[in-house]
NUMITOR-442517 format. One line per field, with one value per residue (C-alpha): residue number from 1; residue in one letter; chain; x, y, z. Coordinates in steps of 0.05 Angstrom, whole numbers, padded with zeros to 5 digits. Example, Ala and Ser with C-alpha at 12.3 -4.5 7.8 and 13.67 -1.06 7.14 Angstrom:
i: [1, 2]
aa: [A, S]
ch: [A, A]
c1: [00246, 00273]
c2: [-00090, -00021]
c3: [00156, 00143]
This chain:
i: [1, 2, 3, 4, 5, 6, 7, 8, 9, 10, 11, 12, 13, 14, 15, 16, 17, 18, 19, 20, 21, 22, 23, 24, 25, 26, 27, 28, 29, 30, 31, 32, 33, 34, 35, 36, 37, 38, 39, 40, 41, 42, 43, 44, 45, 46, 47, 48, 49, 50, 51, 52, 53, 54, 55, 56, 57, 58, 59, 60, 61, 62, 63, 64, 65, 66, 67, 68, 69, 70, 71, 72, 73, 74, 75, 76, 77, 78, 79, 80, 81, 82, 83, 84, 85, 86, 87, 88, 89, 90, 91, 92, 93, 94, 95, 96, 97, 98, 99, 100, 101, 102, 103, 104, 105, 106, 107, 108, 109, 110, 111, 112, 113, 114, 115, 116, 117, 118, 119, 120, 121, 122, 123, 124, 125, 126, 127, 128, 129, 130, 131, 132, 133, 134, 135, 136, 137, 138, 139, 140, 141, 142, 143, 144, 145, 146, 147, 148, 149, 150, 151, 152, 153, 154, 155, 156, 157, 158, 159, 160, 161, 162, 163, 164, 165, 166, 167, 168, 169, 170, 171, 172, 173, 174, 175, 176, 177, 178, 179, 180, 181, 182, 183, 184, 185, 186, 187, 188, 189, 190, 191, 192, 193, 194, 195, 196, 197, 198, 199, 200, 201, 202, 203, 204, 205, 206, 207, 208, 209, 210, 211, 212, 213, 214, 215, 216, 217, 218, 219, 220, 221, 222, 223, 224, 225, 226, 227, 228, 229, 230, 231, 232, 233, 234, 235, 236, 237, 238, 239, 240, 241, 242, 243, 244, 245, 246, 247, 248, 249, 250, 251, 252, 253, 254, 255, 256, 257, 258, 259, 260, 261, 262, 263, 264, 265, 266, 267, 268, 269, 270, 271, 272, 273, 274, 275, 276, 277, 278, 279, 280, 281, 282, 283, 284, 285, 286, 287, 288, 289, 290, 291, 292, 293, 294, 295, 296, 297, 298, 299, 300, 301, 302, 303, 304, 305, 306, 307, 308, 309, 310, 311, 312, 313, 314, 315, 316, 317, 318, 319, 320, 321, 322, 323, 324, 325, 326, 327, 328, 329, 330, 331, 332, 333, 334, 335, 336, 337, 338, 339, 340, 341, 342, 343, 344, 345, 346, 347, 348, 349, 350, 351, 352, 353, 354, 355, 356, 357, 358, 359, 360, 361, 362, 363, 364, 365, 366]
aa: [X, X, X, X, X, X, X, X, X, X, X, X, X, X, X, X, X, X, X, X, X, X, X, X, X, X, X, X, X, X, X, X, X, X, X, X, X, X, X, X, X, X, X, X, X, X, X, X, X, X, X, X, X, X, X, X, X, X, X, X, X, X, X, X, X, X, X, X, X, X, X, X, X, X, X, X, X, X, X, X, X, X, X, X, X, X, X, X, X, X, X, X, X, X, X, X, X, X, X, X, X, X, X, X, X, X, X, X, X, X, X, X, X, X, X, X, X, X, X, X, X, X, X, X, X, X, X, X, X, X, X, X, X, X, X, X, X, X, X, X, X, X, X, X, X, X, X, X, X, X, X, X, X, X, X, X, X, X, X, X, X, X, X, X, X, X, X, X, X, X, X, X, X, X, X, X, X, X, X, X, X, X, X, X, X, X, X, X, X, X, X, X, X, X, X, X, X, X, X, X, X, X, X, X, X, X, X, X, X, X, X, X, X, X, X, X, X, X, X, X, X, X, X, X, X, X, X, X, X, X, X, X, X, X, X, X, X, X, X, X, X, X, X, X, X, X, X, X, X, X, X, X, X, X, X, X, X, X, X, X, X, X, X, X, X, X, X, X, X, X, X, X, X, X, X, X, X, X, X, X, X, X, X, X, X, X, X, X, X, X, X, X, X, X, X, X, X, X, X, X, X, X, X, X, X, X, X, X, X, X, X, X, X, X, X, X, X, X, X, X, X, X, X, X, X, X, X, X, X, X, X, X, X, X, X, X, X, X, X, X, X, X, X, X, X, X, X, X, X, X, X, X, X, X, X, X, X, X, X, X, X, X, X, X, X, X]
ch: [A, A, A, A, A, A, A, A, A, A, A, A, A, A, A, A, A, A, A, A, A, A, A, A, A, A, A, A, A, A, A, A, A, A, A, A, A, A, A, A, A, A, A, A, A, A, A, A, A, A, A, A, A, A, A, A, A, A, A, A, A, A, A, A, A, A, A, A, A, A, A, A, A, A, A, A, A, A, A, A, A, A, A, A, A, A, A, A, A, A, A, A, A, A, A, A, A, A, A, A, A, A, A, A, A, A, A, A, A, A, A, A, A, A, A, A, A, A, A, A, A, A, A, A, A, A, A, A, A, A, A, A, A, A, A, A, A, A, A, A, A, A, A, A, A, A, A, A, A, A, A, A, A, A, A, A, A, A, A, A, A, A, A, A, A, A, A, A, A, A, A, A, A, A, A, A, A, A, A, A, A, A, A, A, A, A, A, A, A, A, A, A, A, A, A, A, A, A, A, A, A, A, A, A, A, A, A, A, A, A, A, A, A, A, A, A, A, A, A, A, A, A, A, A, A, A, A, A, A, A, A, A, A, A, A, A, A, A, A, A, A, A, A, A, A, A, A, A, A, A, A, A, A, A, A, A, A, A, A, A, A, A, A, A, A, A, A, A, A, A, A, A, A, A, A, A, A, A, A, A, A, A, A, A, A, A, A, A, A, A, A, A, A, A, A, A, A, A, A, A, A, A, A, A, A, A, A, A, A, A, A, A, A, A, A, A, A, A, A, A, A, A, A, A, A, A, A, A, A, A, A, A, A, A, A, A, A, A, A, A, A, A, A, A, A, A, A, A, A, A, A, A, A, A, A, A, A, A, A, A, A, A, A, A, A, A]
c1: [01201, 01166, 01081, 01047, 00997, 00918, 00871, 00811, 00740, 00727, 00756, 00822, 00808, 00826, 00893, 00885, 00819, 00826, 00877, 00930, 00908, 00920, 00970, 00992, 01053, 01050, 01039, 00997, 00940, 00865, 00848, 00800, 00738, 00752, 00752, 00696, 00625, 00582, 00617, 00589, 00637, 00623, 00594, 00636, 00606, 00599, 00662, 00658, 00679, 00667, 00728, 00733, 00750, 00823, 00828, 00790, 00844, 00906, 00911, 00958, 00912, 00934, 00894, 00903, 00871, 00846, 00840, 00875, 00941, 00939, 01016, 01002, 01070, 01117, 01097, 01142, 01203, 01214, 01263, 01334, 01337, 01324, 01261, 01292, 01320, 01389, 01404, 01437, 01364, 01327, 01377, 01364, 01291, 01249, 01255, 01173, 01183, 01241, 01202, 01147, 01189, 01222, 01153, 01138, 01199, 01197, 01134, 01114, 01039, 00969, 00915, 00837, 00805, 00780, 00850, 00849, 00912, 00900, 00968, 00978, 00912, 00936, 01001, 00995, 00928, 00891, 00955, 00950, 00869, 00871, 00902, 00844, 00800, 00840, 00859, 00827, 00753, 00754, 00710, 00658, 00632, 00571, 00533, 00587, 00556, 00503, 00561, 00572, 00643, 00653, 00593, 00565, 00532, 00513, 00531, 00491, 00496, 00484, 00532, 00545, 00611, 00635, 00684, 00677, 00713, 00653, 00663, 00736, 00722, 00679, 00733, 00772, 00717, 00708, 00777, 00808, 00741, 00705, 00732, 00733, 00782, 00729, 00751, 00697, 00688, 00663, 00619, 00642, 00615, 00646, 00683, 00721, 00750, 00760, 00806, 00880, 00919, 00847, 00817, 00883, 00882, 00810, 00826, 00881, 00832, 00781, 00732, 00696, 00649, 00574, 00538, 00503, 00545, 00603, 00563, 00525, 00594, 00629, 00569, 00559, 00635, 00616, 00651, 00624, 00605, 00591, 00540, 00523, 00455, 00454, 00512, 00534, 00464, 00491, 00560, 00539, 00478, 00480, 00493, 00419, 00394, 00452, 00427, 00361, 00372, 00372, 00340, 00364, 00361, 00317, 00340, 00396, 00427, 00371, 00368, 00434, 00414, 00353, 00393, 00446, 00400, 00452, 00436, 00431, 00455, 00436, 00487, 00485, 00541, 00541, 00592, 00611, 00562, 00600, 00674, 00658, 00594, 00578, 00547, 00546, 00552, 00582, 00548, 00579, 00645, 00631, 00607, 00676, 00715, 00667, 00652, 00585, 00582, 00636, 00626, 00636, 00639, 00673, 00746, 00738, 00761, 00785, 00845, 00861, 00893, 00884, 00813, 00802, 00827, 00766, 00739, 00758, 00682, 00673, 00641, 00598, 00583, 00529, 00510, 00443, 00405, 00398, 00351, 00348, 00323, 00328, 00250, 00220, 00205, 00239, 00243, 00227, 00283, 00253, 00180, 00187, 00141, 00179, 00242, 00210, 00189, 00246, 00290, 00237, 00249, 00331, 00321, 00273, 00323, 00375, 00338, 00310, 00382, 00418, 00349, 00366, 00439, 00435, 00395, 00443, 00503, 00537, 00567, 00597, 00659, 00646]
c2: [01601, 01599, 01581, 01647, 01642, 01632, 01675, 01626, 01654, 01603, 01599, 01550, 01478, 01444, 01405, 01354, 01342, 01359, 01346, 01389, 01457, 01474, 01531, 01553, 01591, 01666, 01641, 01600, 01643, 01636, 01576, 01527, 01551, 01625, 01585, 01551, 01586, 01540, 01541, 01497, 01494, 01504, 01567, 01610, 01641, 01721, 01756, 01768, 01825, 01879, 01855, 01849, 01779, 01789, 01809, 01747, 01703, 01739, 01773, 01838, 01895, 01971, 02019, 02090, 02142, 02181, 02171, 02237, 02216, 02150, 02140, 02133, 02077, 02101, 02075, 02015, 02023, 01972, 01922, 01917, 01875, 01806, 01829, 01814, 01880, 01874, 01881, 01954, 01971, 01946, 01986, 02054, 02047, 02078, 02025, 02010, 01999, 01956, 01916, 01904, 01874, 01827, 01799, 01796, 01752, 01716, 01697, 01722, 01750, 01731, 01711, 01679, 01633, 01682, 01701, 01770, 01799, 01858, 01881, 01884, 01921, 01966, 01983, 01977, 01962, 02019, 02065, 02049, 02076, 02134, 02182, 02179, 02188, 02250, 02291, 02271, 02259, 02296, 02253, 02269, 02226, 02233, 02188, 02138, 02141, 02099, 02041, 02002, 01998, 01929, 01885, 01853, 01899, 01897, 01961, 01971, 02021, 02047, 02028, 02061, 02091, 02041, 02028, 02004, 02054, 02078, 01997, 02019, 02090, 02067, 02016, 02076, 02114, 02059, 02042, 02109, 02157, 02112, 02108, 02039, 02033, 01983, 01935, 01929, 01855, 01868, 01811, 01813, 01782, 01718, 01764, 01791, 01738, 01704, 01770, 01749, 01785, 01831, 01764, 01754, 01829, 01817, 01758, 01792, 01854, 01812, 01809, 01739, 01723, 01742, 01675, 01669, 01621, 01666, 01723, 01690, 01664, 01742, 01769, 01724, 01732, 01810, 01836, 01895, 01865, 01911, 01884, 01935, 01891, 01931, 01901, 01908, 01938, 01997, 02007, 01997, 02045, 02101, 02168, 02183, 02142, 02166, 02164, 02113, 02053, 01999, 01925, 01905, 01823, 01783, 01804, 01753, 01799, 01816, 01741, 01739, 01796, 01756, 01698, 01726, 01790, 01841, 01908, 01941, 02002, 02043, 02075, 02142, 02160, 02225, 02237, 02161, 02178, 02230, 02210, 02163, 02188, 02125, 02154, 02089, 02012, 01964, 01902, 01862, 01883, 01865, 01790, 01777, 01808, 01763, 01829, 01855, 01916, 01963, 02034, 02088, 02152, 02225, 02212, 02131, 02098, 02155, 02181, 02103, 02106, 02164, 02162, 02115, 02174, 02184, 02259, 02296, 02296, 02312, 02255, 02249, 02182, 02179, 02117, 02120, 02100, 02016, 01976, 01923, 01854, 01819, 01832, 01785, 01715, 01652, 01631, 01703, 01694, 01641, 01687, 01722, 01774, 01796, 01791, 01827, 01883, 01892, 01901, 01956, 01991, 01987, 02015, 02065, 02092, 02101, 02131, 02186, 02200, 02205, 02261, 02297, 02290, 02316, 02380, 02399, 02384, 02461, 02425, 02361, 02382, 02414]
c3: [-00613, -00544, -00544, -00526, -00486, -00501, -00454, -00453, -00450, -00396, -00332, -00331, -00308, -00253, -00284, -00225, -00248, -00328, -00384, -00405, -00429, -00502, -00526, -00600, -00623, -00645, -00718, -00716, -00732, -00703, -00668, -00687, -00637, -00673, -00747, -00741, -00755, -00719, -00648, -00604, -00546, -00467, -00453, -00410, -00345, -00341, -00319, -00242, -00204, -00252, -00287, -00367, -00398, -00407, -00338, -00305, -00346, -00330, -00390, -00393, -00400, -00391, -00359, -00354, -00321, -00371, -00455, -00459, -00425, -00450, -00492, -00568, -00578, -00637, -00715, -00716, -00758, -00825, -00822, -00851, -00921, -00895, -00849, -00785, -00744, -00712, -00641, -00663, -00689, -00633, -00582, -00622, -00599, -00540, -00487, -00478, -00558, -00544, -00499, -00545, -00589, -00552, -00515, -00583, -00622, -00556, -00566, -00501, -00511, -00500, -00547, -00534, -00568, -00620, -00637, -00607, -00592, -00544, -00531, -00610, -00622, -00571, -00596, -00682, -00707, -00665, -00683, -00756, -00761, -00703, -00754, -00800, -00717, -00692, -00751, -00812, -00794, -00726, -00696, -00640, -00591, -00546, -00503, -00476, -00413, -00445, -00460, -00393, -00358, -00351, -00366, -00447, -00493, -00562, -00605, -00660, -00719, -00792, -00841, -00901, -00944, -00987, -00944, -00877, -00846, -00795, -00762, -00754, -00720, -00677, -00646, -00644, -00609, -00553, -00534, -00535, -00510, -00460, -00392, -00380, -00461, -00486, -00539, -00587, -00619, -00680, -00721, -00790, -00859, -00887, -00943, -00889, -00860, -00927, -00956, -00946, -00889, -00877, -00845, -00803, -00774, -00762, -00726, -00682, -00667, -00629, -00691, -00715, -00758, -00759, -00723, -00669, -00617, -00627, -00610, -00550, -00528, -00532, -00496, -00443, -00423, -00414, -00477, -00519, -00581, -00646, -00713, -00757, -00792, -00855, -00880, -00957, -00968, -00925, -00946, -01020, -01029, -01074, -01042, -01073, -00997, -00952, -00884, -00905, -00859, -00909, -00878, -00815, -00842, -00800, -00738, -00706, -00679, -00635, -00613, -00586, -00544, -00522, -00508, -00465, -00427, -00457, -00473, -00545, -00557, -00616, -00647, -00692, -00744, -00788, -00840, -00859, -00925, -00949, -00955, -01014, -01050, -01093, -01161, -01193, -01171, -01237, -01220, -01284, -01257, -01189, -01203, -01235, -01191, -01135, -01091, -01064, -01103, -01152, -01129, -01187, -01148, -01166, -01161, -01169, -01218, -01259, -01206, -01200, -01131, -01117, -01122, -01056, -01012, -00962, -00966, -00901, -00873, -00805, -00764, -00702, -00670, -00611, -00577, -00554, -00484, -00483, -00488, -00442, -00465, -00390, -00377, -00436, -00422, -00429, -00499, -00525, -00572, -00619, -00625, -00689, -00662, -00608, -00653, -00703, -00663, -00629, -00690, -00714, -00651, -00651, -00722, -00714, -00649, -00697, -00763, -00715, -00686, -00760, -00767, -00707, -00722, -00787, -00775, -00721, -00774, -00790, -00846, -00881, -00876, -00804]
């Protein structure tokens, strides 16, 4: 099968002047910069021209004119018995499907050093979850105009619902509400990327893992990067604290930040808590089974698959005015003051708008 192509965070070198540039084939899975936690390669330089990364390295990138007219691409069909479809298939399928899927057993797509796969987030992974966006949790978005077109930011928001499903609607919310179709890189725990096939869609989404040179590295080449700081604490809580901002850690996240001048926006979701109440957490249970937490909640265990249906709560995301982190001194990121204080404040901007969210809910279920 042909190489497809690796979009590099970095300008190309100069092959007069450089070696050959390095490629892998569509299965070979993330490369070795998005595998390793500590990365320590060259930094890239901010994308020029008001252009996102993908665009400054030739990547294809769609965009439309509006979210509302952008095409949502048919589910893709299964396969015929031995997992491969047959030219008769293929031909029965709308043409830009068609397409797809030849670029695609061609070989003939674009990935960056992370692993992300745009045109496949695009097309499938986004299509799988936006469902669940449009009709099931009839999401609502305000504030986007606080989210910059083509520049870094950092997004960061409460987590909570035993599942992470608020991380996936706002990726939704981003690249389907926001003019500009931001892709949100998400930073993700270790047990993520450790889950078989999870940590490989991860991967091909644009997400990595929760460090600090991969996020200096995604925000310095002007993407829109996403940490919610809670973590398991947030997701795992007992519905007895829904809406409580749990810890925000020690704050790396704000470092990052500090090291690369990007913005941080504080971001508000309502409704996350309520489509998995967790009554109960079986710790005993969930040190065999190696997870965080074992949520008991009404319909959990005892409907057995059933029971991991999300309620139908009505959600409302808001992402809050930034604040800048350009104006603090050199070496403002190592003071544990000034990263302390800051992570108060990105906390306390996003406990106050779940308050003022929450009195203007009608209802849960909206």
């Amino acid at each position: 099968m042909p190489d497809a192509d690796v979009i590099p965070l970095v300008p190309e070198p100069d092959p007069e002047r450089a070696g050959p540039s390095t490629s892998r084939t569509a299965h070979d899975g993330p490369s070795k910069a998005a595998r390793r936690v500590g990365n320590t390669g060259p930094q890239p330089t901010p994308r020029a021209g008001g252009r996102s990364a993908q665009e400054a390295a030739g990547a294809r990138v769609d965009a439309p004119a509006s979210a509302d007219l952008r095409p949502v691409p048919p589910a893709i069909p299964d396969p015929g018995p031995d997992g491969v479809w047959s030219d008769s298939e293929i031909a029965a399928l709308d043409e830009p499907f068609r397409d797809f899927l030849r670029r695609r057993l061609a070989g003939d797509y674009r990935v960056d050093d992370f692993g992300f796969d745009p045109e496949l987030t695009d097309r499938v992974l986004l299509a799988m979850v936006r469902p669940l966006y449009r009709s099931w949790f009839r999401v609502e978005v305000t504030g986007l105009e606080n989210v910059p077109a083509d520049t870094g930011a950092l997004v960061v928001a409460n987590h909570s619902g035993v599942i992470a499903l608020d991380a996936l609607m706002t990726q939704v919310a981003l690249h389907d509400e926001h003019p500009a179709h931001r892709h949100l890189r998400m930073l993700g725990a270790n047990l993520v990327f450790q889950t078989p096939f999870i940590g490989e869609l991860a991967r091909k989404a644009g997400h990595t893992l929760a460090c600090h040179p991969d996020a200096e590295r995604l925000l310095s080449a002007g993407e829109l990067v996403g940490v919610w700081p809670e973590g398991f604490k947030g997701i795992g809580k007992p519905f007895s604290q829904r809406y409580k901002l749990q810890r925000f850690g020690r704050g790396g996240f704000v470092t990052a930040a500090l090291r690369t001048g990007a913005p941080i926006i504080p971001t508000a979701i309502v409704g996350a808590e309520e489509t998995y109440p967790m009554i109960a957490n079986v710790k005993p249970l969930a040190r065999i089974l190696g997870l965080p937490y074992f949520p008991v909640t009404p319909s959990f265990p005892w409907l057995g698959p059933m029971g991991m249906v999300p309620l139908p709560t009505k959600w409302y995301i808001h992402f809050g005015e930034p604040i800048p982190t350009e104006g603090y001194p050199e070496g403002a990121s190592d003071d544990p003051m000034v990263v302390f204080n800051l992570t108060d404040e990105v906390r306390e901007q996003i406990q106050q708008s779940l308050y003022r969210m929450l009195v203007a809910r009608p209802s849960v279920f909206g």
